[in-house]
C-alpha positions in Angstrom: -23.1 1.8 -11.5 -20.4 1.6 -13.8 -17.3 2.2 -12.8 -13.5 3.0 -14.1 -10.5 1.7 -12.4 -7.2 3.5 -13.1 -4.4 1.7 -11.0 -0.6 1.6 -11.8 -0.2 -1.6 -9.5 -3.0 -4.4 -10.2 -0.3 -7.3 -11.3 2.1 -8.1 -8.3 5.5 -7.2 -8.7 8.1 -10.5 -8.5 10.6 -8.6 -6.3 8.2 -6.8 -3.5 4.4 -6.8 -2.1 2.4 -3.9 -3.4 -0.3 -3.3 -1.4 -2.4 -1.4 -4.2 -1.9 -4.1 -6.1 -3.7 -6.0 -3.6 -6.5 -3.6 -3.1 -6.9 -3.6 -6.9 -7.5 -7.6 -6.9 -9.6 -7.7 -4.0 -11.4 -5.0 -5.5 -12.3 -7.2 -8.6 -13.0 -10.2 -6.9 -15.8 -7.9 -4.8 -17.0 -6.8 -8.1 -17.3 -10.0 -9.7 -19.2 -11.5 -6.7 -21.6 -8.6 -6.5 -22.6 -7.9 -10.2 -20.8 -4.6 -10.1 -19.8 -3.5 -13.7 -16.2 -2.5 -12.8 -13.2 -2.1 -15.8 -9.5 -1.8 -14.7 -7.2 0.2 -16.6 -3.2 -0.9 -15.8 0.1 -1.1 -17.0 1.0 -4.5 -18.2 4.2 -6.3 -19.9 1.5 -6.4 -23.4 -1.4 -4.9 -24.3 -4.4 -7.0 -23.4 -7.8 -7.4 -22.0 -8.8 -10.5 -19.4 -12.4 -11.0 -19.2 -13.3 -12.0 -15.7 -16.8 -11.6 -16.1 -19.6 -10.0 -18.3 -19.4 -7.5 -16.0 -15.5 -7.1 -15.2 -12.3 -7.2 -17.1 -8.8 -5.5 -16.7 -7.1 -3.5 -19.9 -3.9 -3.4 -19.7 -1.1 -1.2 -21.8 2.4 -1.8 -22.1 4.1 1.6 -21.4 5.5 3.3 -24.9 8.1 5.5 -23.3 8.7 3.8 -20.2 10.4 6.1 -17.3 11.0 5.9 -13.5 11.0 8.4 -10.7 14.8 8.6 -9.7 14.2 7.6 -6.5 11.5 5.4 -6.3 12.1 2.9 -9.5 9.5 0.5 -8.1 6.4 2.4 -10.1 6.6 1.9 -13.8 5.6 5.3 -15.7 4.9 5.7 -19.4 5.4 9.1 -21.0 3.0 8.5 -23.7 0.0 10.8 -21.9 -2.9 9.9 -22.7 -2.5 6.5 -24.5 -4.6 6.7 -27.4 -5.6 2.8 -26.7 -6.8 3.0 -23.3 -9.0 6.1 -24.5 -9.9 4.6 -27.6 -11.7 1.7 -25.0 -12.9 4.5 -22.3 -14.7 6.1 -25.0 -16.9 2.7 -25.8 -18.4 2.5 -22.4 -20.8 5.5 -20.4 -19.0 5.2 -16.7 -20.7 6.6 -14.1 -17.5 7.5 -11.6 -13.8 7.2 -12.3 -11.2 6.3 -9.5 -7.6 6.1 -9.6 -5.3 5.2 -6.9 -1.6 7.1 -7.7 0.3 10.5 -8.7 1.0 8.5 -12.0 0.5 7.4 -15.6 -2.9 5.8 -15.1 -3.6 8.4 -12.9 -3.4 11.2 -15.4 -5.1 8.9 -18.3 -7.8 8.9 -15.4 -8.4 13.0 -14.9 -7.7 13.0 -19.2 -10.6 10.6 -19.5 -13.1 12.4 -16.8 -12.9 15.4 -19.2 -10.8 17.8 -17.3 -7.6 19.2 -18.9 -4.1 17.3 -18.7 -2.5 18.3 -15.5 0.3 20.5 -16.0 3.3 19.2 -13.7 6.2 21.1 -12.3 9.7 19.9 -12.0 8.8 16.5 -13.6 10.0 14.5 -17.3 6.8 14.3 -17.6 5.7 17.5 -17.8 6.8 18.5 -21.4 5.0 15.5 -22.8 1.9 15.6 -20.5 1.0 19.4 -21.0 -0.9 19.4 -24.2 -5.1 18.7 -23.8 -5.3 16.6 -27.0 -8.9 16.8 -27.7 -9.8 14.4 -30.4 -8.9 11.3 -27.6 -11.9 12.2 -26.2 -15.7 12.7 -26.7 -17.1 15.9 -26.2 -19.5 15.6 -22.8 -22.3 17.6 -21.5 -20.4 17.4 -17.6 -17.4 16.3 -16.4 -17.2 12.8 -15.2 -17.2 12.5 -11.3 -13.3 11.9 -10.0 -12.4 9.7 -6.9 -8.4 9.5 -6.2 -7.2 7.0 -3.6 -4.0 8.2 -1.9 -2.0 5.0 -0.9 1.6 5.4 -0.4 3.8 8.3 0.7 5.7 9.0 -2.2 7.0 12.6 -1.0 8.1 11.0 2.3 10.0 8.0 0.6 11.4 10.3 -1.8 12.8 12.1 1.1 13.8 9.1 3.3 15.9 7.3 0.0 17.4 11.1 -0.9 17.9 13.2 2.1 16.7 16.0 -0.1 13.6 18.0 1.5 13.6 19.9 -1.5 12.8 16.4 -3.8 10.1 15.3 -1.5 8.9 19.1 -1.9 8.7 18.5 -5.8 7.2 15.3 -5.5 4.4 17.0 -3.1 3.9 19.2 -5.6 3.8 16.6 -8.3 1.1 15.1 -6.1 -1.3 18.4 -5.6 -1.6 19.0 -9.4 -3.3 15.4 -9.3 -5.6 15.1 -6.5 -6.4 18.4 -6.7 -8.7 17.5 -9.6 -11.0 15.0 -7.4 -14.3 15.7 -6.0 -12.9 13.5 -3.3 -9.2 12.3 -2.3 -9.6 9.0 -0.2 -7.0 8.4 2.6 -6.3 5.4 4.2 -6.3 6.6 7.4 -6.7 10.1 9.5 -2.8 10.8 9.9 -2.9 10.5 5.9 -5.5 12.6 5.6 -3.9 15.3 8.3 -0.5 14.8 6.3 -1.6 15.2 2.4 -4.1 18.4 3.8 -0.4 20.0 4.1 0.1 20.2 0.8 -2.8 19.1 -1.8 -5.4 21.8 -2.3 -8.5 19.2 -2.0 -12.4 20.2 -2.3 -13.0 17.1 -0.2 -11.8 14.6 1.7 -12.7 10.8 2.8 -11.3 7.4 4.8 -11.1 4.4 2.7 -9.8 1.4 4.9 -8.3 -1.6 4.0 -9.5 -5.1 4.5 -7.5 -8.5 5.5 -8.3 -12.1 4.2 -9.0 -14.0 7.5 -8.5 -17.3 6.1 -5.6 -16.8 4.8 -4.1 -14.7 7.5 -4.6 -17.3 10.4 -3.6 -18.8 13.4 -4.1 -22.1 12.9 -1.1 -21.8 9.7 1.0 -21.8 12.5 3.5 -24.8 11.7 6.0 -26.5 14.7 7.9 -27.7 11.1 8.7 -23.6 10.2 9.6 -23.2 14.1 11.5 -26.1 14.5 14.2 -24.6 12.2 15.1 -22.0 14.5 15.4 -24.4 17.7 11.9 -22.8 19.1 13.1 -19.5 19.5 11.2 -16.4 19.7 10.8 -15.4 16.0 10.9 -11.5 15.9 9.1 -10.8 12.1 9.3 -8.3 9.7 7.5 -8.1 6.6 7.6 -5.3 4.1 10.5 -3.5 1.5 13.7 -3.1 2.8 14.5 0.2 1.6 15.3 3.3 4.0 11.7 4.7 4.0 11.1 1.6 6.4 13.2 3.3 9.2 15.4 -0.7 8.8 17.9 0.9 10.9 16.3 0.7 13.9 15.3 -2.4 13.3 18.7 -3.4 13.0 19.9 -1.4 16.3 17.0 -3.0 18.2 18.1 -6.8 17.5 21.5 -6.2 17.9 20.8 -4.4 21.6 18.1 -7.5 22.4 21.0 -10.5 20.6 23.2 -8.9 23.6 20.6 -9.5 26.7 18.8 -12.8 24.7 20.1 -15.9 23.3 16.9 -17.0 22.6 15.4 -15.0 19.5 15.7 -15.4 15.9 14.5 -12.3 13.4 12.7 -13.3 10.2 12.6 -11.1 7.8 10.4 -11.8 4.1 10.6 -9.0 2.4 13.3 -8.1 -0.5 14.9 -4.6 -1.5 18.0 -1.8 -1.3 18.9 -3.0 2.2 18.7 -6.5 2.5 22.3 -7.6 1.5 23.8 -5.4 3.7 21.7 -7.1 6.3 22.2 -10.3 6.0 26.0 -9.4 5.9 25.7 -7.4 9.3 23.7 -10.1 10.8 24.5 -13.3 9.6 23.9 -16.5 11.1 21.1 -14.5 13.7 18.8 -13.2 10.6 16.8 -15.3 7.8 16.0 -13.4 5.0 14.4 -15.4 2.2 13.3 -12.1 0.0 9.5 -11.7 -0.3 7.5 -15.0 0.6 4.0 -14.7 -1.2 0.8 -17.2 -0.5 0.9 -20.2 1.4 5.1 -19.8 2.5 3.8 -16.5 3.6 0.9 -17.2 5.5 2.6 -19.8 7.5 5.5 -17.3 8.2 3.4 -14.8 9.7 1.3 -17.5 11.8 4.5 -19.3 12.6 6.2 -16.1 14.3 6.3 -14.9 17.6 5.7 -10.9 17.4 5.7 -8.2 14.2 8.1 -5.6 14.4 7.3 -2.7 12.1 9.3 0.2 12.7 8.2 2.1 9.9 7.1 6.0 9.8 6.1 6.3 6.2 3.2 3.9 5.8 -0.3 5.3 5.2 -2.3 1.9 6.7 0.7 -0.8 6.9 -1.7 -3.3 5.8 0.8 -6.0 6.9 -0.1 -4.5 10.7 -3.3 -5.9 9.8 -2.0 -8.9 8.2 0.0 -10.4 11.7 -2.8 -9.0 14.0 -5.1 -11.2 12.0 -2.3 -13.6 11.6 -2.3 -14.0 16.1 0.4 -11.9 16.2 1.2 -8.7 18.5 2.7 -5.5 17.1 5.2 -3.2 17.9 4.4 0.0 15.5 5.4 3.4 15.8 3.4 6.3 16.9 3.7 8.5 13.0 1.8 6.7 10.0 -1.4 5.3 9.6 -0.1 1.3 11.9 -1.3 2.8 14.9 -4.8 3.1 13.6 -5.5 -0.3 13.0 -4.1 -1.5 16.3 -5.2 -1.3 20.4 -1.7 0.1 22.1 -1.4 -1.9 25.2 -4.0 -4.8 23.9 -2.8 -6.0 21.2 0.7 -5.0 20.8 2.3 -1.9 21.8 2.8 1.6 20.2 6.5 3.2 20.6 7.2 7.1 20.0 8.9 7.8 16.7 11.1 10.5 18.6 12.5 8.2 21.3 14.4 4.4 19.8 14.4 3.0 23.1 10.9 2.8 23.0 11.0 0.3 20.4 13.6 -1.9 21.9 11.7 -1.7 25.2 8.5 -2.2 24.1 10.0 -5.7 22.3 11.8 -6.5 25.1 9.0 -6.4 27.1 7.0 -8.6 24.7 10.2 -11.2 24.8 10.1 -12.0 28.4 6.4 -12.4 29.1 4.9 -14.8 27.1 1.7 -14.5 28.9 1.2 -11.3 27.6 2.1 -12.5 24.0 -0.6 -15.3 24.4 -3.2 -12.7 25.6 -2.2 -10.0 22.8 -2.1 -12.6 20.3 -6.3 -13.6 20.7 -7.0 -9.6 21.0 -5.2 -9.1 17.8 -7.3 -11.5 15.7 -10.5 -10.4 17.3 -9.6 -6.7 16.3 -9.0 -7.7 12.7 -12.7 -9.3 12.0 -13.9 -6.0 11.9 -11.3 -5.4 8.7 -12.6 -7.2 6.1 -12.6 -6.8 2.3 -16.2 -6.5 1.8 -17.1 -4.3 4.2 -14.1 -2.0 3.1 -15.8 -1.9 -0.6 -19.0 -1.7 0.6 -18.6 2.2 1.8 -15.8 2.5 -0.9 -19.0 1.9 -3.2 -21.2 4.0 -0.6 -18.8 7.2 -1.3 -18.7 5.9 -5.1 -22.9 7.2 -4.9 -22.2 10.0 -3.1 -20.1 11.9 -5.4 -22.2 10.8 -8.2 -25.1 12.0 -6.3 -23.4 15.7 -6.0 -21.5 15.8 -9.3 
């Protein structure tokens, strides 16, 4: 099987954790262990090609007419659709399946390369550069190239969450159907996903793709009396993630400040970087650490080192960091919209709070606060849920659907 990998986040951004971005390297390292002839198409600060393998290597291509979405300036865009380059390489090799995991540039050089027409997009930039099917980029074929798109983050709901405009996450939804409506399958990461995009993308078919967790690095035994002793032993509450307003950081916020009144005895940790997290540290001061994003070993031993995750997010599709502190001995407090509560046991390891009621949340903490029995027991359920959540069996069926839509193509 030969496959074609069209991701707009395979290099890790300095400023944030992109979770695509690390599906997309796990994804390669999977490959290259298994023989699996697997080329990754990105954006990159150059053009270039890095040759893992005789079987894998990553092209990337540095945007021409680089643009951002208004309100979501993390996801570099080019407005040179198709690049000539990337198709120039596509059109060397004989894929067998093409996959692509945004609404974005590599995601239309993706449904260009699988020989279906250049989406047309409403209420976009991009749509008076990307509506012309340039032909002589690509070969003629006998059938259309089968079409896998991965859906990964809630653009429309972010869009709405850092706007306030239902009408701009309407656009954005919008933007989205004239992608995935091309697929033979659309790939959620988990069931509410797949319930939420059915709203509004018109797909043929639809599919789970779960994410894994690296057990080793995601361990208990990182956990570091050094780290803890800076914060006198206290309970470390811990947060990982963006902090931007699509995070629901408010109540976050609201929650410490209510348990700071009733306990002197907890510290919140926070390793994540974005819109939010100056006016945090000003609000909280002495009672928060916020370092910005913490990557390998500094983060590892963060998340081992803590006492309980707090995620009050309502946007996230998996919250692959939910898996991260589970793994990590950690229980979780998650809210009851997004994909989080799939990949946790409410009431076993950690507990799941109602997105409609706050209190839950600062209850559900509290309770986690004063029992540390029930910390200790949550804590070993949480990493023996997570060893069913690992990387190779998540791209084992990824390659099992991979067969079946070549199989019905």
């Amino acid at each position: 099987m030969r496959i074609a990998f069209f991701t707009d986040s395979y290099d890790s951004h300095p400023n944030y954790i992109d979770g695509v971005a690390v599906i997309s390297q796990k994804f390669v390292n999977y490959a290259n262990q298994k023989g699996i002839f697997l080329t990754v198409y990105t954006n990159g600060d150059e053009d270039g090609t890095e040759e893992i393998s005789e079987t894998v290597k990553i092209n990337r291509f540095k945007p021409k007419v680089p643009w951002y979405l208004p309100a979501y300036k993390e996801l570099l865009l080019d407005l040179q659709i198709p690049n000539p380059k990337l198709m120039a390489d596509f059109e060397k090799n004989s894929f067998d399946v093409i996959h692509f995991t945004q609404p974005a540039t590599m995601g239309i050089n993706a449904i260009y390369a699988s020989g279906r027409p250049v989406p047309k997009f409403p209420f976009t930039a991009p749509a008076f550069v990307a509506s012309i099917d340039i032909r002589l980029f690509r070969k003629n074929r006998e059938r259309i190239l089968p079409l896998v798109g991965s859906f990964h983050t809630n653009v429309p709901a972010f869009v709405e969450a850092r706007t306030g405009s239902k009408f701009a996450r309407h656009c954005v939804e919008e933007m989205a159907n004239h992608f995935y409506r091309n697929c033979d399958i659309i790939l959620a990461t988990s069931l509410w996903t797949q319930n939420e995009i059915g709203q509004y993308i018109e797909g043929k078919a639809f599919g789970l793709f779960r994410s894994g967790v690296d057990l080793d690095a995601f361990n208990p035994k990182k956990r570091d009396d050094e780290f803890r002793k800076q914060f006198d032993d206290k309970i470390i509450l811990f947060f990982a993630g963006r902090l931007s307003p699509e995070k629901n950081i408010q109540l976050l916020v609201d929650t410490y400040i209510e348990l700071c009144k009733r306990y002197n005895n907890i510290h919140l940790f926070v390793a994540g970087d974005g819109t939010l997290r100056e006016s945090l540290k000003k609000e909280l001061g002495e009672k928060i650490t916020a370092p910005g994003f913490l990557h390998g070993e500094d983060l590892y031993r963060a998340f081992a080192s803590s006492d309980i995750f707090v995620f009050p997010s309502l946007t996230d599709t998996l919250g692959l960091v939910v898996l991260e502190a589970q793994a990590s001995g950690l229980p979780v407090v998650v809210m009851d919209q997004g994909g989080p509560k799939e990949v946790m046991e409410d009431g076993k390891t950690g507990f799941l709070c109602r997105a409609d009621v706050p209190e839950d949340f600062i209850k559900n903490v509290e309770s986690l606060i004063v029992n540390s029995e029930m910390r200790e027991s949550m804590r070993k359920s949480a990493r023996i849920l997570t060893e069913n959540f690992s990387w190779e069996r998540a791209f084992d069926d990824l390659i099992k659907i991979y067969e079946r839509v070549i199989d019905h193509v």
